[in-house]
N, C-alpha and C positions, 0 to 999 in steps of 0.2 A: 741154297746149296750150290749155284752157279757160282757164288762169290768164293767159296769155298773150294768148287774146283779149277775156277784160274786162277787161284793162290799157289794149288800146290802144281798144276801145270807150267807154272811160272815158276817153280822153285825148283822142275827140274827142268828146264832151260837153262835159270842163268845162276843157280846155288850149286851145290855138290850134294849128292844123293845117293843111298844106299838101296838097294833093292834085298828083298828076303829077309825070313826074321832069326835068322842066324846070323847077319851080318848085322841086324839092329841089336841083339840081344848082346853081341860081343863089344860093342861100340856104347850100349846104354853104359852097360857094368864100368867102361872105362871116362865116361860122364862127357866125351868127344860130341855127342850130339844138341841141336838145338830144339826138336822138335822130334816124335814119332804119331805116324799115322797107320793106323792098321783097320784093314778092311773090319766088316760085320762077319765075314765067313773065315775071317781067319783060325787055323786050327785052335782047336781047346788048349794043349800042352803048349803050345807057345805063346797064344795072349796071355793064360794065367803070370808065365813066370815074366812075360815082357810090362803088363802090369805093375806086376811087385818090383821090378830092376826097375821102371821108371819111376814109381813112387820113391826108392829109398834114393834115386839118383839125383831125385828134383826136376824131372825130363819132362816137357806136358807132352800127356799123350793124347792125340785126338782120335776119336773113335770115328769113321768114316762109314755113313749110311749105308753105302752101296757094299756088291761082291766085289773081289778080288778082281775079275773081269771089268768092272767098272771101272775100276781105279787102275789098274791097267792101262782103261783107255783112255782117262784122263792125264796119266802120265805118257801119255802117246807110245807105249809100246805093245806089242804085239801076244803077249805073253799076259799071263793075272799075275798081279802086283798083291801080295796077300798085306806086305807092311812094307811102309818104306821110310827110310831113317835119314834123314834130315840136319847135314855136318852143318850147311849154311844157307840160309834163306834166297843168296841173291837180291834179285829187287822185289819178292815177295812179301807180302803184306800179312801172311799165313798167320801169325802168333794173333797181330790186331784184328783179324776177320774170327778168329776162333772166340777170342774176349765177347768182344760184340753182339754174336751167336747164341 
């Protein structure tokens, strides 16, 4: 899981990054993303449909073990991070750490 969170610590350094899942859900539908990650505590009404938007988008979605909290703090901010939407990798490695996994 280490590798896994300075992939996506990494991706929000030096890629372009969305926080919340109204902002992933409106960016899956529009096929603009490379990647979504949404926490294990994320609410019900919004993985279900960010689920289905990434399936029919073709988007991988990674499911991230930890809370909102967690992945917050791996995204270095201050606040819970429930999903975060992923324009561009940067120099992260995220898609080949997830394969791997």
């Amino acid at each position: 899981m280490t590798d896994l969170n300075t992939s996506i610590a990494l991706a929000v350094k030096t890629g372009k990054v969305l926080f919340g899942p109204k902002n992933a859900l409106k960016n899956v539908k529009t096929g603009k993303l490379r990647v979504v990650v949404r926490a294990a505590n994320c609410p019900k009404e919004f993985s279900e449909d960010l689920e289905y938007s990434c399936k029919l988008s073709k988007i991988p979605l990674i499911i991230y073990n930890g809370t909102s909290r967690d992945l917050g703090m791996v995204c270095g901010k201050p606040y819970t991070v429930s999903v975060l939407a992923i324009r561009e990798l940067g120099d992260s490695d995220l898609l080949k750490v997830t394969e791997s996994g």
